[in-house]
C-alpha positions as a Markdown table, in Angstrom:
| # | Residue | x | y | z |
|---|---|---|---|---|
| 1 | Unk | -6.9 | -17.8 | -3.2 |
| 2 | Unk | -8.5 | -15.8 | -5.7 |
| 3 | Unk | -12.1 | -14.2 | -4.3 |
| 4 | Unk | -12.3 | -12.1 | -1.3 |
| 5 | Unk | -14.1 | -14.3 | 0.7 |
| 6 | Unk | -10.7 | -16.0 | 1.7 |
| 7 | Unk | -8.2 | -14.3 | 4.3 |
| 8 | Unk | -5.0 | -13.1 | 2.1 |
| 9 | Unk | -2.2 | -14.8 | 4.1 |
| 10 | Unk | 0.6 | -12.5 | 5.8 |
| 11 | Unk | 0.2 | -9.7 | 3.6 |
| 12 | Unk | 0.9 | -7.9 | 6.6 |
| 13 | Unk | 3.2 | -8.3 | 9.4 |
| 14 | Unk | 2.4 | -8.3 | 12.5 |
| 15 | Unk | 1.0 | -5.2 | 13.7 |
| 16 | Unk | -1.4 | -4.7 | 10.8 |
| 17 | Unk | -2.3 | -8.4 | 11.3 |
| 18 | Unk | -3.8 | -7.7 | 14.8 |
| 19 | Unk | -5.9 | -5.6 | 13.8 |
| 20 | Unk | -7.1 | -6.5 | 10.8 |
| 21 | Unk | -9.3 | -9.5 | 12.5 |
| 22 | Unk | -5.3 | -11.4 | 13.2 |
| 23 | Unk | -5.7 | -12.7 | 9.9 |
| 24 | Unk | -4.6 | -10.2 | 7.0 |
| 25 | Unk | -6.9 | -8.4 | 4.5 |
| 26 | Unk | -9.3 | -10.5 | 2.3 |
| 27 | Unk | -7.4 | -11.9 | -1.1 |
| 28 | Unk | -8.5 | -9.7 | -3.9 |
| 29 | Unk | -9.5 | -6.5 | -1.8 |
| 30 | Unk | -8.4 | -2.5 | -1.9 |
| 31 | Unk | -6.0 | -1.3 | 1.1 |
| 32 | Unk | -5.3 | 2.3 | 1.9 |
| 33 | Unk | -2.8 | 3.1 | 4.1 |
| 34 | Unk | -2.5 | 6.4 | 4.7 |
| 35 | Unk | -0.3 | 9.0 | 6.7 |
| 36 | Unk | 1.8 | 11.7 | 6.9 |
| 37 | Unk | 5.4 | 11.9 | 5.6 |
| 38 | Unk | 7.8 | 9.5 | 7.8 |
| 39 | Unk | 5.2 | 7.2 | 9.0 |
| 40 | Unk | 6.0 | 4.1 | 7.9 |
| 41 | Unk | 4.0 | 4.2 | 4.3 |
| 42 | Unk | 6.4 | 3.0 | 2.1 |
| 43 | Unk | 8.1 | 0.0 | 4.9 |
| 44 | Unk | 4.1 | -1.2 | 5.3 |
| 45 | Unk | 3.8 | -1.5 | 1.3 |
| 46 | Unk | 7.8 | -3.2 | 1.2 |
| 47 | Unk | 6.3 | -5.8 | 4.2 |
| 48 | Unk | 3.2 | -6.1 | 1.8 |
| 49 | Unk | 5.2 | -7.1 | -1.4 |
| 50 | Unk | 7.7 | -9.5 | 0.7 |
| 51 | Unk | 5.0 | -11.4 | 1.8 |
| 52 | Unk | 2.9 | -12.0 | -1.1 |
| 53 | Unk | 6.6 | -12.8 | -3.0 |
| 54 | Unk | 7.4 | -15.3 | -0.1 |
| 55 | Unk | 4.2 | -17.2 | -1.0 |
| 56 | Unk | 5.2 | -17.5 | -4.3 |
| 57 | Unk | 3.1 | -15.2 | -5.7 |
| 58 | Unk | 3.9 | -12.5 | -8.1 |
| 59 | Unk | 4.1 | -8.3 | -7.5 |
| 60 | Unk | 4.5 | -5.4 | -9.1 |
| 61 | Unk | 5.0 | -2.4 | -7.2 |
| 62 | Unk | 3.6 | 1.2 | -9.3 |
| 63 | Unk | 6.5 | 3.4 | -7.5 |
| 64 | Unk | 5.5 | 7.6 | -8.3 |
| 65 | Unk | 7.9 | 8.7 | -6.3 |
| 66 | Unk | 11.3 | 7.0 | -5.3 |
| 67 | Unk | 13.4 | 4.5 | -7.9 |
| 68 | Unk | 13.3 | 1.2 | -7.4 |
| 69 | Unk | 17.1 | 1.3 | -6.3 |
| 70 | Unk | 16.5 | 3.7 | -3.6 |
| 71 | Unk | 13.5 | 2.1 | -2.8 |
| 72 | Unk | 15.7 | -1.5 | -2.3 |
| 73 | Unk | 18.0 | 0.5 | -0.6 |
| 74 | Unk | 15.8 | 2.1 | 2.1 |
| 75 | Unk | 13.7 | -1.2 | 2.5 |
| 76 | Unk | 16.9 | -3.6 | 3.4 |
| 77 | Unk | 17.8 | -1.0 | 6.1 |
| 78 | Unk | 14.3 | -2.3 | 7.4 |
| 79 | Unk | 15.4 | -6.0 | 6.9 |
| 80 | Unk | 13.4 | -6.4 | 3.2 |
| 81 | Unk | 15.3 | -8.0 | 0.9 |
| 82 | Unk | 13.3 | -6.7 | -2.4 |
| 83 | Unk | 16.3 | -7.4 | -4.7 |
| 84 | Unk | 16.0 | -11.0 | -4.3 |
| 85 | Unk | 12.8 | -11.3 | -5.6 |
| 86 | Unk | 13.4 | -9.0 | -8.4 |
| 87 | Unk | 15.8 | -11.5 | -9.5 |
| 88 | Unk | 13.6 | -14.5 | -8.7 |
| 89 | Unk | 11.5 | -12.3 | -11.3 |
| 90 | Unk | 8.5 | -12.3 | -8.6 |
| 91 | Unk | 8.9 | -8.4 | -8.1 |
| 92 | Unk | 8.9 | -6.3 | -10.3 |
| 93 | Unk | 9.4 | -2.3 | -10.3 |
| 94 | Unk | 7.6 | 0.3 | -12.6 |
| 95 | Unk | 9.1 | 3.8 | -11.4 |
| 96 | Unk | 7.5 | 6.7 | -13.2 |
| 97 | Unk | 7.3 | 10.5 | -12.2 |
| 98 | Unk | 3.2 | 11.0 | -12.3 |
| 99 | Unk | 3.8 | 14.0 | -14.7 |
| 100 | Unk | 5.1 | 11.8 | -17.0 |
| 101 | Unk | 2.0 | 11.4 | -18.8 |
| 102 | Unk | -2.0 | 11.8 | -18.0 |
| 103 | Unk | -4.2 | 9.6 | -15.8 |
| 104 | Unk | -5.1 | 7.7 | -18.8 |
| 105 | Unk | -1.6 | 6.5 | -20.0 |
| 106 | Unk | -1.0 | 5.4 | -16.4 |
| 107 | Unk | -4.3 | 3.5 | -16.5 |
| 108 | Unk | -3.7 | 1.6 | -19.2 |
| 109 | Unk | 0.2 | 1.2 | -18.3 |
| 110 | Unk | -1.0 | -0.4 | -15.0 |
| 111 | Unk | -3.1 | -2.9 | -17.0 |
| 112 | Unk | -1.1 | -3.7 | -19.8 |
| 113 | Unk | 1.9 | -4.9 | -16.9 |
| 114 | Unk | -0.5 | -6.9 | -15.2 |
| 115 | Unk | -2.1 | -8.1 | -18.0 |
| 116 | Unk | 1.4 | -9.3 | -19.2 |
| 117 | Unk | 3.4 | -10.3 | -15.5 |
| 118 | Unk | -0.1 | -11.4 | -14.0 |
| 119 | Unk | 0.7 | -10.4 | -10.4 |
| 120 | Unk | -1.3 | -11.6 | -7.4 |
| 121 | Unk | -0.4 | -8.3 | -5.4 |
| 122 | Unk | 0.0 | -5.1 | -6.6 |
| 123 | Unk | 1.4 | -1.8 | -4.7 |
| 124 | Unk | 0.6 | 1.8 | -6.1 |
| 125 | Unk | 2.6 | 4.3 | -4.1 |
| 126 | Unk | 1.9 | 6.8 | -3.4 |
| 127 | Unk | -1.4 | 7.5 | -5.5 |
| 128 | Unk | -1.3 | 11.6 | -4.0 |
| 129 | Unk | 1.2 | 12.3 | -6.7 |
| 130 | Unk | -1.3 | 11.7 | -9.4 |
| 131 | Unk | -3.1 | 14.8 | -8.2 |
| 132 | Unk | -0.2 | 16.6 | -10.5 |
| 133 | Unk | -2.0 | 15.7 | -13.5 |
| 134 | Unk | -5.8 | 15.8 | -12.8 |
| 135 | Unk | -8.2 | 17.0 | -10.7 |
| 136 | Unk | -9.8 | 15.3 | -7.0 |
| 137 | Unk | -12.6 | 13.9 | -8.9 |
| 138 | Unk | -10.3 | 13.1 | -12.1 |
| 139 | Unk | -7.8 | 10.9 | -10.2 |
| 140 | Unk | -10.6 | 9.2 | -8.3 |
| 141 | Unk | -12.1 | 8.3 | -11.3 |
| 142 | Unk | -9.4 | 6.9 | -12.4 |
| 143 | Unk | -8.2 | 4.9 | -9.2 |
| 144 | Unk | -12.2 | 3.7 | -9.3 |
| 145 | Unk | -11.3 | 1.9 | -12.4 |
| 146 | Unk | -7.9 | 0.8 | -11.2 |
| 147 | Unk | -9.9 | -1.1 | -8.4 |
| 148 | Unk | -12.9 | -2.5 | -10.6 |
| 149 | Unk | -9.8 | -3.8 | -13.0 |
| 150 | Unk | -7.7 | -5.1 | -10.2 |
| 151 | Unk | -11.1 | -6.8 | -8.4 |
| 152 | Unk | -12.0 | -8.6 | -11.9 |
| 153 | Unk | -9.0 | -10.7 | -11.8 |
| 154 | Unk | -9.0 | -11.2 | -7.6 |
| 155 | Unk | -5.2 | -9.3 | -7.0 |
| 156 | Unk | -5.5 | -7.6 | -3.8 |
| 157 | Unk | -4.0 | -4.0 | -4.4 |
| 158 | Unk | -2.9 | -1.8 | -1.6 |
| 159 | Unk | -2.4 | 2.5 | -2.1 |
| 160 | Unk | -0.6 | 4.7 | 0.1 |
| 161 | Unk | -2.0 | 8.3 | 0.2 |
| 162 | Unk | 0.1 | 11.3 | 1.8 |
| 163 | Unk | -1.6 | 13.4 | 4.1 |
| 164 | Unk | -1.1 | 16.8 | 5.1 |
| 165 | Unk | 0.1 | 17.6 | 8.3 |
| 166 | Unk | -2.2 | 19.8 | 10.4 |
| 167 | Unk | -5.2 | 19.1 | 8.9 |
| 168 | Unk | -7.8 | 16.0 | 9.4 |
| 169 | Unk | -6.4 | 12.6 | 9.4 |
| 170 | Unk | -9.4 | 10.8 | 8.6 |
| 171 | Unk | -9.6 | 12.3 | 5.2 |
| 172 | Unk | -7.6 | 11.8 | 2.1 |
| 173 | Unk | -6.2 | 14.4 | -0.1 |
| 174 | Unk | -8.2 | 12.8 | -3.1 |
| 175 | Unk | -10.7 | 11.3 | -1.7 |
| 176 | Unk | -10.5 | 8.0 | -2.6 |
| 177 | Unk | -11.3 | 6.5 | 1.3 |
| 178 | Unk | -14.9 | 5.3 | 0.2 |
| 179 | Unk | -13.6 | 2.8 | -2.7 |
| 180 | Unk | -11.4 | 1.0 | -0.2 |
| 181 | Unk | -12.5 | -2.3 | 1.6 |
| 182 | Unk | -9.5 | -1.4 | 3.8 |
| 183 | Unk | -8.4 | 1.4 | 4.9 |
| 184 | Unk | -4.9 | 1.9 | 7.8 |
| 185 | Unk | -4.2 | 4.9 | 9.2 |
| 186 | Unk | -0.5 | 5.6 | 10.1 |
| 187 | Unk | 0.3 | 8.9 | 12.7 |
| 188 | Unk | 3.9 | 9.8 | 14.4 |
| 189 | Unk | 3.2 | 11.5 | 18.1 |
| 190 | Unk | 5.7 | 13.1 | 20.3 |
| 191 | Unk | 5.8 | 12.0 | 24.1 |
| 192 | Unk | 6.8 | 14.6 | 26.5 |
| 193 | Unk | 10.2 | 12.9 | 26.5 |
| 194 | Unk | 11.0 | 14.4 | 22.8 |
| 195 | Unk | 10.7 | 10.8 | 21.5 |
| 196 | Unk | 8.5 | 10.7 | 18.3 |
| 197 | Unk | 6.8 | 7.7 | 17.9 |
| 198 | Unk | 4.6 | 5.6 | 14.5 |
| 199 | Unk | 1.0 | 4.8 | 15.9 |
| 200 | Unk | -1.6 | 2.4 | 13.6 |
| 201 | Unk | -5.1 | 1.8 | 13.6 |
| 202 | Unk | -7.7 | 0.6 | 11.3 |
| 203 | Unk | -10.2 | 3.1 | 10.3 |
| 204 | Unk | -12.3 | 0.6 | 8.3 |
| 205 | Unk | -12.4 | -3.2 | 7.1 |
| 206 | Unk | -15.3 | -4.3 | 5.1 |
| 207 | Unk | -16.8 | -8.1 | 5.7 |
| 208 | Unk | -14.4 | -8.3 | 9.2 |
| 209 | Unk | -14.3 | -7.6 | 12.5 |
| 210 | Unk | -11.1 | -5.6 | 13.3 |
| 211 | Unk | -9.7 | -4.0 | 15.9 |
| 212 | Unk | -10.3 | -0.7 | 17.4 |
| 213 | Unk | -7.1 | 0.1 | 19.3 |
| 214 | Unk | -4.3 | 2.5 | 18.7 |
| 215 | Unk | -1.0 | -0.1 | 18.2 |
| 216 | Unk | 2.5 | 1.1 | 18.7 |
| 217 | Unk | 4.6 | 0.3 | 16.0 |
| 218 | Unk | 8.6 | 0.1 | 15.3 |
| 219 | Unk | 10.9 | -0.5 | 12.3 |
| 220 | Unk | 13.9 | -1.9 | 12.8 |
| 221 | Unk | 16.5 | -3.4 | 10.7 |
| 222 | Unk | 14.7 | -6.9 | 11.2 |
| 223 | Unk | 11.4 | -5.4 | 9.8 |
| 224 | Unk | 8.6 | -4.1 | 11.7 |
| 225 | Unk | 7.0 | -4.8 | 14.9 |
């Protein structure tokens, strides 16, 4: 499945799936999925590259934050195995602090790899951190040309964004929400039992009917549900 007019299989698990029309995202489409810390970013994107590695299809997962070891390590508390696709050589990590270098080295490290491992699905997380090096409009520049690239050869790519506590959830810190055919929206809420809870919803899905609910979610250490 290479054009976005066919549903991407699984890429999800089930409580994106219901909402996203029961079917997952369209094959070669953007994903946002954005949230603040603790909300379940990072396990969504793990559930993401699982799936698409399950298929047979390759990944590479652009990590700005966490090494790949501690992001194997977190992820299998979860129930993802992620090291046995890096050894099936269907995943693979690039882990790089986003102050590294400037948006334009990362662009063109993120299409050299794909150019060269050809992946199918691709997970930049979390694409925030690049607000270290440039400006709001610099960085969405830049992720505008990571999408157009990514779109070209039909890989379905999927972004987390960190937002800030306190201030407007339906917004992103660089602004980025109006290039995504998809964008998920991830909250925690505290019942008046003390018992903090992960809430999901889709905000938006382009060329699908999705739903419009407020779904409870849970990970556990046989994935999420």
């Amino acid at each position: 499945m290479t054009t976005r007019h066919h549903r991407a299989r699984l890429y999800r698990r089930r409580a994106a799936g219901r909402d996203a029309g029961g079917k997952g995202y369209y094959s070669g489409s953007s994903i946002l999925v954005s949230g603040t810390a603790g909300t379940g970013k990072s396990s969504l994107s793990a559930a993401f590259a699982d799936a698409a590695c399950r298929r047979g299809e390759r990944c590479i997962y652009f990590a700005f934050e966490e090494a790949p070891a501690q992001i194997t390590r977190n992820m299998a508390s979860i129930g993802f195995d992620l090291d046995q696709w890096t050894a099936k050589r269907l995943l693979r990590f690039h882990a790089a602090r986003a102050t590294l270098c400037g948006l334009e080295q990362h662009l063109g490290r993120m299409i050299n790899l794909a150019s060269e491992f050809q992946p199918a699905a691709v997970v930049i997380d979390p694409i925030t951190n690049l607000s270290a090096v440039g400006s709001s409009e610099e960085v969405k520049g830049t992720l505008a040309r990571v999408i157009d690239f990514f779109k070209n050869r039909g890989t379905t790519v999927l972004f987390t964004s960190l937002t800030q506590g306190g201030g407007p959830m339906e917004q992103t810190d660089v602004g980025v929400s109006s290039l995504m055919d998809t964008w998920v929206l991830l909250r925690n809420v505290e019942t008046p039992s003390g018992e903090r809870n992960r809430l999901l919803f889709v905000l938006k899905s382009r060329g699908m009917a999705h739903s419009n609910q407020v779904r409870e979610f849970a990970l556990t250490d046989k994935g999420i549900g």
